[in-house]
C-alpha positions as CSV (number, residue, x, y, z in Angstrom):
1,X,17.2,2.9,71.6
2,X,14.2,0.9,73.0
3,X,10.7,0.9,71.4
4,X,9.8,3.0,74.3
5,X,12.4,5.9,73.8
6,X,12.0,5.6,69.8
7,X,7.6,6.0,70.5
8,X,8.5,9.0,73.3
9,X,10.9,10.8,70.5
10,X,8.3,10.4,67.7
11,X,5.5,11.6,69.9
12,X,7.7,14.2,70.9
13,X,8.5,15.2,67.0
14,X,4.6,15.4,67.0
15,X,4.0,17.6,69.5
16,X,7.2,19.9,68.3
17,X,5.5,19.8,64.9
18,X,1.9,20.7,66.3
19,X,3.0,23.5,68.6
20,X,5.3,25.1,65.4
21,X,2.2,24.6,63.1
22,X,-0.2,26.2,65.7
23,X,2.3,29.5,65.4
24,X,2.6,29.3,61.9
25,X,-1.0,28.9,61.4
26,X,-1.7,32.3,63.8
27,X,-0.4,34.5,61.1
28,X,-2.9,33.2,57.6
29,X,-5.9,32.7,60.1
30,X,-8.4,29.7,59.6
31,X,-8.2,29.1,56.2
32,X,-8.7,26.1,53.9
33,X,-4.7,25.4,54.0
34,X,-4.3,26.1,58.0
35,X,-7.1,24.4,58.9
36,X,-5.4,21.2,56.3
37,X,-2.3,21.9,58.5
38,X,-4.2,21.2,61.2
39,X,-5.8,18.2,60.0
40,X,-2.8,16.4,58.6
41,X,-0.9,16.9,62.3
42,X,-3.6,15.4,64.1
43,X,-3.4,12.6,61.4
44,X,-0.1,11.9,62.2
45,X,-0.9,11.4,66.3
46,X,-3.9,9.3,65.3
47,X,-1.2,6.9,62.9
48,X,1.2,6.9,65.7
49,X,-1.4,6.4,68.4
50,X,-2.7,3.3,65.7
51,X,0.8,2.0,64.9
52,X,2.2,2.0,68.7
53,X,-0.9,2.2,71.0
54,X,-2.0,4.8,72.9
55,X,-0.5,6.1,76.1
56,X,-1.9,4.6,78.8
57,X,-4.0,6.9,81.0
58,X,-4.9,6.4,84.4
59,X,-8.6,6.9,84.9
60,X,-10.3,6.8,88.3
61,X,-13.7,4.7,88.1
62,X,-15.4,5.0,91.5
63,X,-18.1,2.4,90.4
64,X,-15.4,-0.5,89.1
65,X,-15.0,-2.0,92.7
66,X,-19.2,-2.0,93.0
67,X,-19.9,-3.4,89.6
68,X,-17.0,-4.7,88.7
69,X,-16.6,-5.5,84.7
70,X,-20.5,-4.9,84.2
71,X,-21.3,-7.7,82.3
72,X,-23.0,-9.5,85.2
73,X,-27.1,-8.2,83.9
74,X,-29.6,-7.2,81.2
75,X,-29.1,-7.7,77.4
76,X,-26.2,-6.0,76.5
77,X,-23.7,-8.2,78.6
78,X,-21.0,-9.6,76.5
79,X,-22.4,-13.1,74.3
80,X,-25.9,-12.1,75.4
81,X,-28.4,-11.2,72.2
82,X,-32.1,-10.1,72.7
83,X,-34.6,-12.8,71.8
């Protein structure tokens, strides 16, 4: 398997694991050991998002053809500091 088919079956174990957790949780409500549950999936997503990336998104930014990276004014322009 490529890296890419081994990160798309472990997110896919993930979101197998969250979705059977979700259920299991419905029957003992939110207590202190569902809402762990809970807790330690999302864990696992943030590792694997931290180990492999995150999935790339695509985002629609009606401004970035105007202003471009933004960097071009005031302070807070990247190597800038405030005197």
């Amino acid at each position: 398997m490529s890296l890419e088919q081994d990160v798309a079956a472990a997110r896919g174990a993930v979101d197998a694991l969250e979705r059977a957790c979700a259920s299991l949780t419905r029957h003992s409500g939110d207590t202190l050991d569902a809402r762990r549950l809970r807790i330690d999936v999302a864990r696992l997503r943030d590792d694997l998002d931290l180990l492999c990336g995150v999935p790339r998104r695509a985002v629609h930014e009606p401004f970035a053809a105007v202003y471009g990276d933004g960097d071009d004014e005031g302070i807070g322009g990247s190597g800038r500091t405030r005197r």
